[in-house]
LOLO-327489 format. One record per atom (N, C-alpha, C): residue number from 1; residue in three letters; atom name; x, y, z. Coordinates in Angstrom, 2 decimals, decimal comma. Layout:
! residues N
(site NUM; ALA; CA; (X; Y; Z))
...
***
This chain:
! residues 114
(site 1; UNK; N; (93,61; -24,88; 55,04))
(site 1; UNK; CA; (94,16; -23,92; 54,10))
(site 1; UNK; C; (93,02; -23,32; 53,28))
(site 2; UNK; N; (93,12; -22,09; 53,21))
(site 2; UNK; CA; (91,79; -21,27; 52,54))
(site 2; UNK; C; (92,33; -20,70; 51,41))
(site 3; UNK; N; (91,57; -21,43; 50,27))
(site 3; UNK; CA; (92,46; -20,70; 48,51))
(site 3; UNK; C; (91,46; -19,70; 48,32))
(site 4; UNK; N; (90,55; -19,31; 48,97))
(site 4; UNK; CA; (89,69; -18,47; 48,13))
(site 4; UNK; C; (90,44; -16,79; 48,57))
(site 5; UNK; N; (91,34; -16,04; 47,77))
(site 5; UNK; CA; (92,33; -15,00; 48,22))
(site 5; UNK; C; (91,05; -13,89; 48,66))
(site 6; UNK; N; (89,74; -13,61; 48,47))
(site 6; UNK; CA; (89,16; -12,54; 48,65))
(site 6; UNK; C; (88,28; -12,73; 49,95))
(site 7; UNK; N; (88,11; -14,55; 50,19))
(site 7; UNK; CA; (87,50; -14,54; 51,37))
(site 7; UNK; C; (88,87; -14,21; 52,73))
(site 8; UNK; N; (89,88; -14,63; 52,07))
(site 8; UNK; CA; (90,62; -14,35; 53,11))
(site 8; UNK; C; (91,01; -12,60; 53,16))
(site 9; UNK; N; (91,20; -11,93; 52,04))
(site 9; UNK; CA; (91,12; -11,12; 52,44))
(site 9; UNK; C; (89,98; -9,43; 53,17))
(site 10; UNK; N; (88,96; -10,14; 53,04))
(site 10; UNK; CA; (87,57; -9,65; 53,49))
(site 10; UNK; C; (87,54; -8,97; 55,19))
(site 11; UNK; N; (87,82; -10,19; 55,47))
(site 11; UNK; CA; (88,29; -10,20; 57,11))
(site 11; UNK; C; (89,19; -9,17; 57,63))
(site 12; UNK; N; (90,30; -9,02; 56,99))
(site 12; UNK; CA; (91,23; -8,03; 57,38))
(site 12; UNK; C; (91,42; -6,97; 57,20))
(site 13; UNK; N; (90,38; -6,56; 56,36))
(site 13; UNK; CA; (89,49; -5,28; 55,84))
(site 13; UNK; C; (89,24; -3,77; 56,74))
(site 14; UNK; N; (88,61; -5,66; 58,13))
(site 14; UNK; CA; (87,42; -4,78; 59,17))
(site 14; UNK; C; (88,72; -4,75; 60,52))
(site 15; UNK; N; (89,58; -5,67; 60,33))
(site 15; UNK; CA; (89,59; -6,69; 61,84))
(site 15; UNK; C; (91,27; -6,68; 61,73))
(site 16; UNK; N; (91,71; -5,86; 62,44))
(site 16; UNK; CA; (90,96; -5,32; 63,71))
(site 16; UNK; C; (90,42; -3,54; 62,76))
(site 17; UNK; N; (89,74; -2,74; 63,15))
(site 17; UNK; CA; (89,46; -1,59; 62,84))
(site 17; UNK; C; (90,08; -0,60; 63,01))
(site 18; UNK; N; (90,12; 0,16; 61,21))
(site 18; UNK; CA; (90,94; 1,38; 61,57))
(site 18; UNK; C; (90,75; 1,92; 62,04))
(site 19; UNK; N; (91,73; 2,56; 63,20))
(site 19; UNK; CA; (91,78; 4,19; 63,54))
(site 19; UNK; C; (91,56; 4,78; 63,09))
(site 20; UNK; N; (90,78; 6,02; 63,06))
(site 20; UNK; CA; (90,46; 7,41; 62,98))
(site 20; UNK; C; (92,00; 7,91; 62,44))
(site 21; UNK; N; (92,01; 8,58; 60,81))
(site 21; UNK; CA; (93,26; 9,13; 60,50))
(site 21; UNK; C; (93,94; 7,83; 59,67))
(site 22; UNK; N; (93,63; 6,18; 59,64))
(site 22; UNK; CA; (94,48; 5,87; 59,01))
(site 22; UNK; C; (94,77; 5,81; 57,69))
(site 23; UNK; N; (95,88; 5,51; 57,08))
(site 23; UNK; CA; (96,20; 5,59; 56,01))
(site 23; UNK; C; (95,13; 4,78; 54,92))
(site 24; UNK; N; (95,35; 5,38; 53,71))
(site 24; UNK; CA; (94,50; 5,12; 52,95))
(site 24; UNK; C; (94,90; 3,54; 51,90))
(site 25; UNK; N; (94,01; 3,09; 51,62))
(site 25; UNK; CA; (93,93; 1,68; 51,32))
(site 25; UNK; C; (94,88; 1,33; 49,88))
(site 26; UNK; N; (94,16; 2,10; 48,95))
(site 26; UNK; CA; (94,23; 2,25; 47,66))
(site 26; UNK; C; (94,25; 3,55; 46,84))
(site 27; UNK; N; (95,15; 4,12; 46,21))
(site 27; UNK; CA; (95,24; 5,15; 45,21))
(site 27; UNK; C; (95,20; 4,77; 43,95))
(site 28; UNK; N; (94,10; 4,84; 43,62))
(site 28; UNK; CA; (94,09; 3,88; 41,73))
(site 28; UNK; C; (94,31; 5,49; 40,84))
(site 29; UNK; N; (95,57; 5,40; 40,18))
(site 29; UNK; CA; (95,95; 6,16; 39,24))
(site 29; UNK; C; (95,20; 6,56; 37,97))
(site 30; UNK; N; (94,36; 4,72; 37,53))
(site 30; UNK; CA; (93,75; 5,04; 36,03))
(site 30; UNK; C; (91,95; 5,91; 36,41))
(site 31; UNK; N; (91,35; 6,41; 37,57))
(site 31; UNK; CA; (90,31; 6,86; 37,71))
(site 31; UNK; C; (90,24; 8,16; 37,32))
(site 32; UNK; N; (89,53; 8,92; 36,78))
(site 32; UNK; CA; (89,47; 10,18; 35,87))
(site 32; UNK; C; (89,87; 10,80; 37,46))
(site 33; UNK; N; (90,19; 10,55; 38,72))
(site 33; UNK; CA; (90,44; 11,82; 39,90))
(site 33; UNK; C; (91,24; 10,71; 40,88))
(site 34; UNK; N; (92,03; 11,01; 41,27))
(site 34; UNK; CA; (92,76; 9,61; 41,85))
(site 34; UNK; C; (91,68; 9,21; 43,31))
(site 35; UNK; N; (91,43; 7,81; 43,59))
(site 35; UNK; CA; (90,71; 7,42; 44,16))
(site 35; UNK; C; (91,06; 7,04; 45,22))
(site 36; UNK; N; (91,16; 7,63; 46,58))
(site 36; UNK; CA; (91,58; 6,50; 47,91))
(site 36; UNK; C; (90,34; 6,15; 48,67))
(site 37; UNK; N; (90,94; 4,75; 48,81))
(site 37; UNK; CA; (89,76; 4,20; 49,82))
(site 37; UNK; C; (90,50; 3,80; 50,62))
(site 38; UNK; N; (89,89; 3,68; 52,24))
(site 38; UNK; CA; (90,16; 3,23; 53,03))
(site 38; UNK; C; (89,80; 1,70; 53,02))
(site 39; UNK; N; (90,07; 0,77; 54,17))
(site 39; UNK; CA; (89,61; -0,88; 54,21))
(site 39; UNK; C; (88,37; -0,70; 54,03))
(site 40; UNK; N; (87,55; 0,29; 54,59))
(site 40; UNK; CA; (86,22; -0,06; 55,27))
(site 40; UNK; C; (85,23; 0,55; 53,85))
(site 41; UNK; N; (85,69; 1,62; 53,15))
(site 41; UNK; CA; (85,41; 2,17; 52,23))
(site 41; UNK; C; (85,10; 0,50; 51,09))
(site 42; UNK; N; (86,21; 0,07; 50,61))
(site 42; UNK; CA; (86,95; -0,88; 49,76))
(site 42; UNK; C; (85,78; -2,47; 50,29))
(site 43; UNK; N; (85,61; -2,58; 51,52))
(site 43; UNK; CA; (84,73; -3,35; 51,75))
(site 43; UNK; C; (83,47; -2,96; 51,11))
(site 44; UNK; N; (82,98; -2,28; 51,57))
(site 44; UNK; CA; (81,30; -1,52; 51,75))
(site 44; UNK; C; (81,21; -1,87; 49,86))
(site 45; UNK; N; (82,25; -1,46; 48,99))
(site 45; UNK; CA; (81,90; -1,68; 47,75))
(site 45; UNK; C; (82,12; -2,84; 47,16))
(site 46; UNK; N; (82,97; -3,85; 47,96))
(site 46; UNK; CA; (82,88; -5,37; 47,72))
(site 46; UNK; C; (81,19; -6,07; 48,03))
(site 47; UNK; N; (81,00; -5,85; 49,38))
(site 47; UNK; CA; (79,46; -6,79; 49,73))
(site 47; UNK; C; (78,66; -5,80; 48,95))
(site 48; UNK; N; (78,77; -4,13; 48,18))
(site 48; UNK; CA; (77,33; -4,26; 47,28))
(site 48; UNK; C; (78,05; -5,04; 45,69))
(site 49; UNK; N; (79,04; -4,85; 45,48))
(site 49; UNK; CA; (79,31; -5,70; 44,33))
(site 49; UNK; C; (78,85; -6,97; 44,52))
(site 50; UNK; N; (79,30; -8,01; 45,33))
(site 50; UNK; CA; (79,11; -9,18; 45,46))
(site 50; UNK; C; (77,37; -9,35; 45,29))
(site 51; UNK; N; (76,61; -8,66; 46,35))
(site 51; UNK; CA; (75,06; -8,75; 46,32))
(site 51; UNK; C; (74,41; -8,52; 44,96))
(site 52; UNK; N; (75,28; -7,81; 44,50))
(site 52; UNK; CA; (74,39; -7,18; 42,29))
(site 52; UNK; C; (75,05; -8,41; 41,88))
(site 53; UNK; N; (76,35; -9,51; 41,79))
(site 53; UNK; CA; (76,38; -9,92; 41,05))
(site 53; UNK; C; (75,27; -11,41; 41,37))
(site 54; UNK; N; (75,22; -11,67; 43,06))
(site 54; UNK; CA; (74,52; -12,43; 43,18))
(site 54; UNK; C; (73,04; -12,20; 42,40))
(site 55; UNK; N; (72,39; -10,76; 42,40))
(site 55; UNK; CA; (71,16; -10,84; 42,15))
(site 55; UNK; C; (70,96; -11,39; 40,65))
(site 56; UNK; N; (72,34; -11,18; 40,11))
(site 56; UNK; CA; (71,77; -11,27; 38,98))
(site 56; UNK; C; (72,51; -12,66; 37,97))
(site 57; UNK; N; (72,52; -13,75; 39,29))
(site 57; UNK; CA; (72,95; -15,10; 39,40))
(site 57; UNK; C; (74,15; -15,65; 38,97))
(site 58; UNK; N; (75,22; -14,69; 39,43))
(site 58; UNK; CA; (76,60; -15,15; 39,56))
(site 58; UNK; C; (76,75; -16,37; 40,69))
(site 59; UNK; N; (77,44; -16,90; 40,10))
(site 59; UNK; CA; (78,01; -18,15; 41,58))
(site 59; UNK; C; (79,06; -18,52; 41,28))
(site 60; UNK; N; (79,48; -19,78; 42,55))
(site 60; UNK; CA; (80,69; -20,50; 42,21))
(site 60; UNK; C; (80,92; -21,29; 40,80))
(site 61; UNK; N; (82,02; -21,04; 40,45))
(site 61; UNK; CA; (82,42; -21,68; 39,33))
(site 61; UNK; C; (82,13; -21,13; 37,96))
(site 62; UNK; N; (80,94; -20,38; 37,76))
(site 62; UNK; CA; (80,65; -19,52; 36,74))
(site 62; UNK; C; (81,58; -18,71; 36,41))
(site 63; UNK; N; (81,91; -18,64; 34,66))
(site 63; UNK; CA; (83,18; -17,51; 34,59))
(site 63; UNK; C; (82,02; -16,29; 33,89))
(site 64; UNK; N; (82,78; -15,42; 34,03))
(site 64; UNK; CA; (82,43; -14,03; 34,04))
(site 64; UNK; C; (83,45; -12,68; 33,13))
(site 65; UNK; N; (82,47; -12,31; 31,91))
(site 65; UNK; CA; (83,59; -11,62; 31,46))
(site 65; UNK; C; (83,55; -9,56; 31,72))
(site 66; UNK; N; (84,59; -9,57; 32,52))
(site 66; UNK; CA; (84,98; -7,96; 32,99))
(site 66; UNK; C; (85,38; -7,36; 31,99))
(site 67; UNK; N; (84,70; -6,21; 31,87))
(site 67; UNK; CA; (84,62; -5,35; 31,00))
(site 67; UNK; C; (84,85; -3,80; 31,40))
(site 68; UNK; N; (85,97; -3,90; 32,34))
(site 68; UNK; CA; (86,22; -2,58; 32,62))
(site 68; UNK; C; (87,79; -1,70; 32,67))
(site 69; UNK; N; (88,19; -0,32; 32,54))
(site 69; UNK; CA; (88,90; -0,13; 31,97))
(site 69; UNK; C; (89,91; -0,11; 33,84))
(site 70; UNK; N; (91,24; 0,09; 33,40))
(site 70; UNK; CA; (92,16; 0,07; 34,89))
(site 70; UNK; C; (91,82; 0,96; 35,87))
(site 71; UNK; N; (90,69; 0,45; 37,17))
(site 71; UNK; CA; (90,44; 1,68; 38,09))
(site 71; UNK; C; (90,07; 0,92; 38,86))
(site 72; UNK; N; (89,66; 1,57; 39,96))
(site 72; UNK; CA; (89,31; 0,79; 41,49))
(site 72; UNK; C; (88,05; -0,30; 41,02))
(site 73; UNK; N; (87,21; 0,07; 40,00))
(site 73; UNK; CA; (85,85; -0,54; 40,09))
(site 73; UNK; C; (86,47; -1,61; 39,46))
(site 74; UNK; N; (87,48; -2,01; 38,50))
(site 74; UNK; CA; (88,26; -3,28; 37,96))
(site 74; UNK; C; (88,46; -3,94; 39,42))
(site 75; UNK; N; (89,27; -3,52; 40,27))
(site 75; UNK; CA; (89,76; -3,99; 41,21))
(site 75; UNK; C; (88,64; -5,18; 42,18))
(site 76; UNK; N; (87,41; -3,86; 42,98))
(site 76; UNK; CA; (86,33; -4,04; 43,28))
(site 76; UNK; C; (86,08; -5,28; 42,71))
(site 77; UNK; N; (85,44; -5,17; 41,08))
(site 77; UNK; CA; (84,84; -6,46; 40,33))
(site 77; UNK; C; (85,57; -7,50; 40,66))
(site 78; UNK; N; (87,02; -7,64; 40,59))
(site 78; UNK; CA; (88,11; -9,16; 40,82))
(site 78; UNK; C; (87,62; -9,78; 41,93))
(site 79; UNK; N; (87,92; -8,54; 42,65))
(site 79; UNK; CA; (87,54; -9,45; 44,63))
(site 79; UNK; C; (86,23; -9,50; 44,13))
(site 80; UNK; N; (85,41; -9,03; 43,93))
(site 80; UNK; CA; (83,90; -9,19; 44,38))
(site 80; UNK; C; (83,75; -10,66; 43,85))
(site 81; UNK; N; (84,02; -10,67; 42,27))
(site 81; UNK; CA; (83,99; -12,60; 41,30))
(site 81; UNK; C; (84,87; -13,23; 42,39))
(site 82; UNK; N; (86,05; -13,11; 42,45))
(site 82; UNK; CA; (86,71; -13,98; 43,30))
(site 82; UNK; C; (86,20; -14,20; 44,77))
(site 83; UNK; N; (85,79; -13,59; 45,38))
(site 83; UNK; CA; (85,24; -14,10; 46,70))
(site 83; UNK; C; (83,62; -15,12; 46,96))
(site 84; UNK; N; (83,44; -14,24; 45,08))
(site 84; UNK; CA; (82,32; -15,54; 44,92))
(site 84; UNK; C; (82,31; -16,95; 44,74))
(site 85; UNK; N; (83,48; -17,11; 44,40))
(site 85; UNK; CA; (83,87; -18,44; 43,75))
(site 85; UNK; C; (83,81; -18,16; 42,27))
(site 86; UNK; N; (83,14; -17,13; 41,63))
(site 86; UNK; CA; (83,40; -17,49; 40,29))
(site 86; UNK; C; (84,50; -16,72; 39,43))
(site 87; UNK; N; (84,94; -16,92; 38,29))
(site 87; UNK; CA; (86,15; -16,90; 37,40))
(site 87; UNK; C; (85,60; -15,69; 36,87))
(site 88; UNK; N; (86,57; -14,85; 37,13))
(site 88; UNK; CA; (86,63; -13,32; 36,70))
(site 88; UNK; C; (87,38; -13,52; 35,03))
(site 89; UNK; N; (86,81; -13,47; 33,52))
(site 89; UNK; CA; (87,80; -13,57; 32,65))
(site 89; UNK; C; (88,08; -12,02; 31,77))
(site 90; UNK; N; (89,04; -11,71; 31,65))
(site 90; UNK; CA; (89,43; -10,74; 31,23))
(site 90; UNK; C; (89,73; -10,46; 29,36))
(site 91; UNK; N; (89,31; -9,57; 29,14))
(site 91; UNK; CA; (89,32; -9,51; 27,40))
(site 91; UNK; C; (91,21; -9,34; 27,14))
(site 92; UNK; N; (90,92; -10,07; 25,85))
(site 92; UNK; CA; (92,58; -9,57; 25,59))
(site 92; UNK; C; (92,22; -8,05; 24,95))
(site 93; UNK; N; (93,84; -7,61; 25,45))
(site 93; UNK; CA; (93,94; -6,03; 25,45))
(site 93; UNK; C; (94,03; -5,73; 23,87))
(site 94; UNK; N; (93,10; -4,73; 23,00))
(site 94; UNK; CA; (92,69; -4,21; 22,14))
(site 94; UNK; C; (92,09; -5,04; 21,58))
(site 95; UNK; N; (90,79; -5,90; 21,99))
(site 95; UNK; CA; (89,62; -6,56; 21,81))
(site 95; UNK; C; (88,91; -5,85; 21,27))
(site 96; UNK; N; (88,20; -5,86; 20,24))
(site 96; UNK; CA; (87,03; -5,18; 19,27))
(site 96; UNK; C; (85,69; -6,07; 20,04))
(site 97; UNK; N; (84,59; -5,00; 19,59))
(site 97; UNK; CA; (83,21; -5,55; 19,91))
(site 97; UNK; C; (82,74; -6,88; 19,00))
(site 98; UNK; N; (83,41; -7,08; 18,62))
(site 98; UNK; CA; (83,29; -7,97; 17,38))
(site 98; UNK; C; (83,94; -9,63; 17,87))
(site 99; UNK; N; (85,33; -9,15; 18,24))
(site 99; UNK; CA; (86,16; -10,70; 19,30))
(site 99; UNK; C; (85,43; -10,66; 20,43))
(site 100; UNK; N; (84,77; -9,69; 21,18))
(site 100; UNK; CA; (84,16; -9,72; 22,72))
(site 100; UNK; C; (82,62; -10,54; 22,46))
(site 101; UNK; N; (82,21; -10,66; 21,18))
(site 101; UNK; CA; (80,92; -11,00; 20,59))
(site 101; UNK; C; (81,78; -13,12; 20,60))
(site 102; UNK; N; (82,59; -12,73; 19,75))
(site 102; UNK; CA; (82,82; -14,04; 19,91))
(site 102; UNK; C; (83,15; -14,69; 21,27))
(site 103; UNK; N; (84,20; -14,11; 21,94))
(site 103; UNK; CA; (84,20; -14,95; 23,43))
(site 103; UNK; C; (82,97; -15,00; 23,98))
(site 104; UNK; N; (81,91; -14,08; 24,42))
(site 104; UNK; CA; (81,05; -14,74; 24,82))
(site 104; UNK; C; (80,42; -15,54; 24,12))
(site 105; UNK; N; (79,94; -15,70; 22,83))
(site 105; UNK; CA; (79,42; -16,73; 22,49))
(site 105; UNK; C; (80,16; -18,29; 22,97))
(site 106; UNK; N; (81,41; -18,21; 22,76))
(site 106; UNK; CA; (82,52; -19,48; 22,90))
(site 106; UNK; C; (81,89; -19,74; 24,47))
(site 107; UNK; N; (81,91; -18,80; 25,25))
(site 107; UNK; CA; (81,70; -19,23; 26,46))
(site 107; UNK; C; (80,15; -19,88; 26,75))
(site 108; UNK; N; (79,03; -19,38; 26,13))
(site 108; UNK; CA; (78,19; -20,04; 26,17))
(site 108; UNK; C; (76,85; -18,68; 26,64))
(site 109; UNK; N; (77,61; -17,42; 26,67))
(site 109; UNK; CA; (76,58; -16,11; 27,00))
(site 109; UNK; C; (76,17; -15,48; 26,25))
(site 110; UNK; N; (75,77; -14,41; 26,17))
(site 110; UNK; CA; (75,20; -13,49; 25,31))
(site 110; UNK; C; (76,20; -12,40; 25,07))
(site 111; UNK; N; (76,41; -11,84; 23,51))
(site 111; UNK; CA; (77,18; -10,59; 23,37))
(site 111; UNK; C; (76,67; -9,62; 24,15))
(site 112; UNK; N; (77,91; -8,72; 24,78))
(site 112; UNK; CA; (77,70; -7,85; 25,29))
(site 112; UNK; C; (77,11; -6,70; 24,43))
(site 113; UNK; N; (76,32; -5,75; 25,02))
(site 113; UNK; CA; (75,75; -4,84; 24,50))
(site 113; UNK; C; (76,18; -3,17; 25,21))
(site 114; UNK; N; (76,18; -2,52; 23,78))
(site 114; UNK; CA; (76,51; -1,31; 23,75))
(site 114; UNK; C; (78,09; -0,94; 23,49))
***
């Protein structure tokens, strides 16, 4: 049994491969232009997500706080932490720079900047 939901869904991405013409993956509503991606599209931006967060020493079990507003690149970021193994954590909704200063500290990181 495989719990990791992004490794399992990675695979089915590619496999078997779309046809030429098929339907589109994802329409994310909150993107300033509505966004469709296809599987293969939706992949290609998972393995470079996954590779930036590796470079910059994400791993298993590490939580991680997302800082982005409702759009495909939210989406992207979930699978990308989740297929890493590590804990994607999300701000509570109307968080000031000020509570986002404190969770990361609580967590043990650095305030975010800017």
């Amino acid at each position: 049994m495989q719990l990791n939901f992004c490794q399992a869904l990675l695979p089915a991405l590619t496999t078997p491969p779309a046809p030429a013409g098929a339907p589109e993956l994802v329409c994310w509503p909150g993107d300033a232009a509505p966004q469709r991606l296809t599987a293969a599209d939706l992949r290609a931006q998972l393995v470079a997500a996954q590779a930036s967060l590796v470079g910059q020493g994400v791993g298993p079990g590490q939580s991680v706080l997302v800082l982005l507003p409702l759009t495909s690149a939210l989406l992207v970021a979930l699978l990308a932490l989740l297929g890493l193994g590590a804990v994607p954590v999300l701000p509570p909704a109307g968080a000031t720079a000020a509570g986002l200063g404190r969770l990361m500290r609580g967590a043990g990181g650095d305030p975010p900047r800017g």
